[in-house]
C-alpha positions in Angstrom: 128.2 155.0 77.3 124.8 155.2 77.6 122.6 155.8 81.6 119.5 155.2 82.6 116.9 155.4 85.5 115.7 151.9 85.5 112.9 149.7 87.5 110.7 151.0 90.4 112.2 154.8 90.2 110.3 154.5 86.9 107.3 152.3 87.7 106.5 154.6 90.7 106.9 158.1 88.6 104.7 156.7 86.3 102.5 155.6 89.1 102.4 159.2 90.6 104.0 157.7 93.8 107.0 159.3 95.8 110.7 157.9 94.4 113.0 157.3 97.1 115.5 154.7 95.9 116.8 155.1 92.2 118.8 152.3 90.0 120.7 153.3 87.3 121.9 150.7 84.7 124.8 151.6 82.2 125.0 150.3 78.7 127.9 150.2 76.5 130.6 150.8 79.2 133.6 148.5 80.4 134.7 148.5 83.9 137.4 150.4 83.2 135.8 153.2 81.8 133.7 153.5 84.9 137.1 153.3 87.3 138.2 156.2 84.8 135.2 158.4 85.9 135.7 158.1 89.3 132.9 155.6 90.1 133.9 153.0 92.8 133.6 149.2 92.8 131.0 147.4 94.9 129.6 143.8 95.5 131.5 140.5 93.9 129.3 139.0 91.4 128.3 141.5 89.1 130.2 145.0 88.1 127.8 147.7 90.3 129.6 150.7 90.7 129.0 153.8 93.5 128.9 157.3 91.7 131.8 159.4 93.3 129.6 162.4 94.2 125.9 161.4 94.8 126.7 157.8 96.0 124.0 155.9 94.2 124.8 152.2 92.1 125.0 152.4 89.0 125.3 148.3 87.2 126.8 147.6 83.8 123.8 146.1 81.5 124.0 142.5 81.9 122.4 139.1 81.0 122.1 136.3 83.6 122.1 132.6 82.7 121.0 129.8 85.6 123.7 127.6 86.8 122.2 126.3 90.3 119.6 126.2 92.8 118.1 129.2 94.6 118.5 132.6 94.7 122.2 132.9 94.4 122.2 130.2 91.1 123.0 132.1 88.5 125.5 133.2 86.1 126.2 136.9 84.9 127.9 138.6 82.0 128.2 142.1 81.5 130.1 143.8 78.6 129.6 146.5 76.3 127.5 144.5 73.9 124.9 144.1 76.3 121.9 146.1 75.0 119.2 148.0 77.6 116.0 145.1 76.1 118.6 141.9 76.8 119.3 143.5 80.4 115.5 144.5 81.0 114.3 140.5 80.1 116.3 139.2 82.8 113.8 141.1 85.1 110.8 140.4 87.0 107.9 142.2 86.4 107.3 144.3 83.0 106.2 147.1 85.2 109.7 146.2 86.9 111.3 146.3 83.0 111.0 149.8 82.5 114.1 152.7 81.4 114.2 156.1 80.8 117.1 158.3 79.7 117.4 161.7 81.5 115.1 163.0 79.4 112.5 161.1 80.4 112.1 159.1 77.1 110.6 155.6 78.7 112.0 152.2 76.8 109.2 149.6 77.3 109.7 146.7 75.8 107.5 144.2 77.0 104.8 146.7 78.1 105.0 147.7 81.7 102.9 150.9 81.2 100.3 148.6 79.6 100.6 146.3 82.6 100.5 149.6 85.1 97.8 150.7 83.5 95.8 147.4 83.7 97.0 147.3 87.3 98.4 144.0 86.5 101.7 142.3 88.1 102.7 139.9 85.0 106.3 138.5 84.5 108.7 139.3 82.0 109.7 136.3 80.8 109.8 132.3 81.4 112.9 132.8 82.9 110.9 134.3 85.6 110.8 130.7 87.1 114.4 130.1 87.8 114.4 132.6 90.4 112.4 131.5 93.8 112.7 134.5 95.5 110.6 136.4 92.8 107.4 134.4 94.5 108.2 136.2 97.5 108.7 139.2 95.5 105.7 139.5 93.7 103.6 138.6 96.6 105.4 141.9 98.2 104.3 144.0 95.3 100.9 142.5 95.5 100.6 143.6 99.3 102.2 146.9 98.3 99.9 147.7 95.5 96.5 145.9 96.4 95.5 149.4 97.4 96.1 150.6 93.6 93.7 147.4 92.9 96.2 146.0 91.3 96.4 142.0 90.9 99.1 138.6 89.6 98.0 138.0 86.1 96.8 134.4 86.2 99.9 133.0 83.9 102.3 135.0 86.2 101.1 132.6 89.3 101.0 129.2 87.5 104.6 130.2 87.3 104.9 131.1 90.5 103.1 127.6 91.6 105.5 126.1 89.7 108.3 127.5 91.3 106.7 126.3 94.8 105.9 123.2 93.7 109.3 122.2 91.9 111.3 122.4 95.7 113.3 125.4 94.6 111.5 127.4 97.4 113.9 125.0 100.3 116.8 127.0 98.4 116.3 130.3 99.7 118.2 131.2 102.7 116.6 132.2 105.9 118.3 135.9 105.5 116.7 136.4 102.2 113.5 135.0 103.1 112.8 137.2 105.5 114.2 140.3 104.2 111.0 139.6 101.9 108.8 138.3 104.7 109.9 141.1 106.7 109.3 144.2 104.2 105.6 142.4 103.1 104.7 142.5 106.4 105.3 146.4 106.6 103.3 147.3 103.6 100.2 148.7 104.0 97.9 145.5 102.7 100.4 142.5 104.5 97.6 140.4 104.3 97.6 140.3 100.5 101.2 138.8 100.9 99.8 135.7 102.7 96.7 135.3 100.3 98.8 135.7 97.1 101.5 133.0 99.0 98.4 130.5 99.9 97.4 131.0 95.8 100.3 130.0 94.7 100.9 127.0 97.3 103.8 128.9 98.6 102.6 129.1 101.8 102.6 125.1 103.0 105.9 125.2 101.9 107.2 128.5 103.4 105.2 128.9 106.6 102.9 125.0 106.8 102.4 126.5 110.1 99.9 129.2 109.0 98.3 127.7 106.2 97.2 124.7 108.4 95.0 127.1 109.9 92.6 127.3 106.7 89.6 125.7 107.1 89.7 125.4 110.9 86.6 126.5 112.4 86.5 128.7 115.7 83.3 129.6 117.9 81.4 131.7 116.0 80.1 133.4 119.1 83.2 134.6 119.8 84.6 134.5 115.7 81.9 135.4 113.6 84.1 134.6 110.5 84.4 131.3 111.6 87.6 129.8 109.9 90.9 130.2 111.7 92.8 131.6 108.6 90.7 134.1 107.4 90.7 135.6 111.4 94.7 135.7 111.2 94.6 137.7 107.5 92.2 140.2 109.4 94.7 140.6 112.6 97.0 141.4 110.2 94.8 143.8 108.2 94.3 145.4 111.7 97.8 146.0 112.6 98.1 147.6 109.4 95.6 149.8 109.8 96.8 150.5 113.5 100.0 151.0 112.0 101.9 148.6 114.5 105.4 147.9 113.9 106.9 144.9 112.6 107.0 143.3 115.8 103.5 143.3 116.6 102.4 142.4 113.2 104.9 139.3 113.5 103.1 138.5 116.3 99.8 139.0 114.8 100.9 136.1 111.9 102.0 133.5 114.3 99.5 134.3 117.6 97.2 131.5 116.6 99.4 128.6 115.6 97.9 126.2 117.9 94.9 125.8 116.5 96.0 124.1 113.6 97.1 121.6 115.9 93.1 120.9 117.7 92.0 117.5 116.4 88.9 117.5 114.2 86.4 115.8 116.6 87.2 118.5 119.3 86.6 121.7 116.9 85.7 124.2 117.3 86.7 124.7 120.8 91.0 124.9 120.9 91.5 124.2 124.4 95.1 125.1 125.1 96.4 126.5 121.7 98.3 128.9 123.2 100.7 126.1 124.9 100.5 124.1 121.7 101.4 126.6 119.5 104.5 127.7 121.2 106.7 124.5 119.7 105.2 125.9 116.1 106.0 129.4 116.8 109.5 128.5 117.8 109.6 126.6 114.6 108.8 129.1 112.2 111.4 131.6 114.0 114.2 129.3 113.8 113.0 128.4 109.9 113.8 132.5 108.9 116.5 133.4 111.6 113.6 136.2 113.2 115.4 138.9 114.8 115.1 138.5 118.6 112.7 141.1 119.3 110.1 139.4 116.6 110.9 136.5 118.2 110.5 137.0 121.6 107.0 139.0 121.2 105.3 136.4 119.2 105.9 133.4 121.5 104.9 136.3 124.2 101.9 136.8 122.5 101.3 133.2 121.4 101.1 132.0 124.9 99.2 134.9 126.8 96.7 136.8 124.5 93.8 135.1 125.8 95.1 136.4 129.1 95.0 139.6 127.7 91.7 139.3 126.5 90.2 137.9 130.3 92.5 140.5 131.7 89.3 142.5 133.7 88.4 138.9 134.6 92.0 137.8 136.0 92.5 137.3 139.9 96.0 139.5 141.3 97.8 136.7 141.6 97.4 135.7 137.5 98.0 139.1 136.6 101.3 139.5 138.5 102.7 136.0 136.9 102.0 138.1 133.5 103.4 141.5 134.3 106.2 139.5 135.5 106.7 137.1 132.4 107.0 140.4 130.0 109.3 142.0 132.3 107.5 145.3 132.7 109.8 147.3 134.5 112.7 147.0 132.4 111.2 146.1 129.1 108.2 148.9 129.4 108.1 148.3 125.6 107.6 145.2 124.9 104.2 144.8 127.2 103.0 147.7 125.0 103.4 146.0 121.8 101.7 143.0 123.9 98.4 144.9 124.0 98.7 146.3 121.1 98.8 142.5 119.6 95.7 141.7 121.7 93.5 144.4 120.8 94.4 143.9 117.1 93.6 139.9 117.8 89.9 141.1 119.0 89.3 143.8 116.3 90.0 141.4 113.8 87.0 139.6 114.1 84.5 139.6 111.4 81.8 142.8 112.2 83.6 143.3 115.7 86.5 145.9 114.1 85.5 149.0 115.2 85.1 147.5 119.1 86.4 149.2 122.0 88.8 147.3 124.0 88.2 148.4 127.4 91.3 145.9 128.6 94.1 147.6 127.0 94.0 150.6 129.6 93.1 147.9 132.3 96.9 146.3 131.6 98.5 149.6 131.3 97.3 150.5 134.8 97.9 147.1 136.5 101.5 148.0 135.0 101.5 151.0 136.7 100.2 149.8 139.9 103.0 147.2 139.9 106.2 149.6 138.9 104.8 152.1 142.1 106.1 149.6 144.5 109.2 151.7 145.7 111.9 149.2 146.4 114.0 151.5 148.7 111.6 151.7 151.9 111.6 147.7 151.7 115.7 148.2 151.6 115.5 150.4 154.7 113.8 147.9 156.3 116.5 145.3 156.0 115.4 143.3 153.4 117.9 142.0 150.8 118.8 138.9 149.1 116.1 136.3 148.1 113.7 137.9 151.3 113.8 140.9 149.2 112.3 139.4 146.0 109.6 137.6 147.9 108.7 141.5 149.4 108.8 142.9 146.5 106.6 140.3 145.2 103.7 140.9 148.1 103.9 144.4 147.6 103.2 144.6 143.9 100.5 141.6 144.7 98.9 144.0 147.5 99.1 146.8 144.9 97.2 144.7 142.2 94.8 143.6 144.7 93.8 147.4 145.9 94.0 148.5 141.6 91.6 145.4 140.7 89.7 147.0 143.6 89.4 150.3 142.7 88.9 149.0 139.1 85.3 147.7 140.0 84.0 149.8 142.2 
C-alpha cells in the first residue's frame, strides 16, 4: 500500500498558494485492507474511504471508462493493479495530474510543473472530452488563476468546444451546474469564467441569455464601452473587486438581460429592459435551481436598478413603491445588496470605475426615514386593520417627502 497527496494540494504548494483541502489517493490497496485500518466507507460509486483520526478521503487508484451521457456516465474500477500514472490520466488538467509521497517526491507524468510554469491550463488527455463538466471546470480555474496570468492552451478549448458543441453540455444537472457556476462566480477574476465560456461556445448553450448581449450597443454617453456584454463582464469585475457576495454578483450577471431582447432598429436605446428581462432572468434561475436568495435579488435588481440609479431624481411616492418592493424593514439586507448591485452596475462602465456614487447613501437614508415611522402612536390612536396599513403608508410617504426635502436643501 502505497499514499499520496494528489491534485490541487500539490498544484497549489507548488504554486506557493495556501492548501486547505488535501486528496489522497491509495495505490496497491483492496477495500479490505483499508476496513482493516480503521478507515471508513463513503460515497457509492467509487471505493473513497474517511481516515479514522484526521477525517480526510482517501480513494483507491482507479481507472474510469465512459458508459453514458453527462457527468455521472461513467464506469470505474479500482483494484490493486491500478498504478498512480493510469489513475492520474483519467484527470483533468496536467497541473491537476500531479502526486507526491510524504516526502515530497512529485510524480509528473504528463508535465504539470511544466504546464504551472508556463501558466498554462492544458488537459491530460482526449478523454478529457467525455466529461462536460470539466468545461465548467476549467473555466473556474481560468477565473481563479487569471491573476497568476495563467491561460487554456488553445488544443485544451477546441476540446472544450467540442464538448459544447456535441450536446453533452444539456446532460449536466442543474445542481452540478451551479456548484461550478456558483464557486466561478466567487473567485476573484469571475469575469474570466464567462469569457473563457463565450470562447468555447459554452455560453449560448449554458446561459443564451447572457451571450445574447454581445454585440448589443448601449448609449455611449451613458456606456462609454458601448457593447452590452463587455459592460456585464466589467459589473462583474467590480463586484469582485468590491468583494460582494455571491448574491450581488448573481445579480450583477443577469441585471441586464433585457437588452438582448431591444430590436435592432431601436438600439441603442433599451426602453424597458428591466420589465423584459425579468421573463429571462426567471429563466435562467429555473435553468440551474438558484438558491432563493440569488434568485430573488437578481429579478430585484433586474427590474429596479435604473431606479436606483435616478434615485436623487425619484418623487416620494416612487421611492416608497421601492422601499416597499424590497421589504426594508424586515429584509434590511437584501436592499443593501440592492445598492451594492447598483453602484457596481455604474462603476462598471468603461473610464467611469473609480466614480462616486452619491445615491447609495441617498437609499440608505430614505430607508431610514421610512423604518422611523413608529407604528405604536398610530395604534394608540385607534388604528388597526387595513386603516392601519393605509396610515402607515402616509406616514412613511410624509417622512420621504420632508428627507427628499432636507436632501436638497
Amino acid at each position: 500500500m502505497r499514499i499520496y497527496k494528489v491534485g490541487g494540494a500539490v498544484r497549489d504548494r507548488l504554486l506557493g498558494k495556501p492548501v486547505t483541502d488535501i486528496d489522497w489517493v491509495v495505490v496497491g490497496a483492496t477495500t479490505e485492507e483499508m476496513l482493516a485500518k480503521g478507515f471508513r466507507p463513503v460515497g457509492a460509486d467509487f471505493p473513497v474511504f474517511l481516515h479514522p483520526k484526521s477525517g480526510e478521503e482517501y480513494a483507491l487508484a482507479r481507472t474510469e471508462r465512459k458508459s453514458g451521457r453527462g457527468y455521472g456516465g461513467f464506469t470505474f474500477h479500482a483494484s490493486p493493479e491500478v498504478t498512480l500514472e493510469e489513475d492520474l490520466i483519467r484527470r483533468d488538467l496536467t497541473i491537476n495530474a500531479m502526486a507526491e509521497d510524504d516526502q515530497q517526491n512529485l510524480t509528473d507524468p504528463y508535465h504539470g510543473q511544466r504546464d504551472l510554469e508556463a501558466r498554462l491550463l492544458r488537459h491530460v488527455s482526449p478523454a478529457f472530452a467525455e466529461d462536460p463538466l470539466r468545461v465548467l471546470r476549467v473555466a473556474r480555474f481560468a477565473a481563479r488563476y487569471a491573476t497568476l496570468g495563467f491561460t487554456v492552451a488553445p488544443e485544451t478549448l477546441a476540446l472544450m468546444r467540442q464538448l459544447s458543441e456535441s450536446g453533452e453540455l444539456e446532460a449536466l444537472t442543474p445542481e452540478r451546474s451551479w456548484k461550478e457556476i456558483s464557486r466561478a462566480l466567487l473567485e476573484d477574476q469571475p469575469q474570466v469564467f464567462v469569457e473563457v465560456l463565450r470562447a468555447c461556445s459554452a455560453l449560448k448553450v449554458l446561459m443564451p441569455e447572457v451571450d445574447a448581449l454581445f454585440g448589443v450597443p448601449q448609449p455611449p454617453a451613458h456606456h462609454p464601452e458601448i457593447d452590452t456584454g463587455v459592460h456585464t463582464l466589467s459589473v462583474l469585475q467590480q463586484a469582485a473587486l468590491h468583494k460582494q457576495p455571491l448574491t450581488v454578483r448573481w445579480a450583477c450577471l443577469l441585471h441586464d438581460l433585457g437588452k438582448g431582447l431591444t430590436p435592432e432598429n431601436e438600439w441603442p436605446r433599451h426602453i424597458a429592459h428591466e420589465f423584459k428581462g425579468l421573463k429571462l432572468i426567471k429563466a435562467v434561475n429555473e435553468r440551474f435551481k438558484v438558491p432563493k436568495d440569488c434568485q430573488e435579488l437578481a429579478l430585484l435588481v433586474g427590474e429596479y436598478h435604473t431606479h436606483g440609479h435616478r434615485a436623487l431624481e425619484l418623487k416620494p411616492s416612487t421611492l416608497l413603491e421601492l422601499l416597499q418592493s424590497f421589504d426594508i424593514y424586515r429584509r434590511p439586507q437584501r436592499f443593501e445588496e440592492f445598492i451594492a448591485a447598483c453602484e457596481m452596475d455604474a462603476r462598471g462602465r468603461k473610464g467611469l470605475e473609480e466614480r462616486s456614487y452619491p445615491q447609495a447613501d441617498y437609499l440608505r437614508g430614505a430607508a431610514t426615514a421610512a423604518r422611523s415611522v413608529a407604528v405604536q402612536p398610530l395604534l394608540e390612536k385607534g388604528f388597526k386593520g387595513p386603516e392601519l396599513g393605509e396610515e402607515i403608508k402616509r406616514e412613511r410617504l410624509k417622512a420621504l417627502k420632508a428627507y427628499k426635502e432636507a436632501a436638497s436643501t
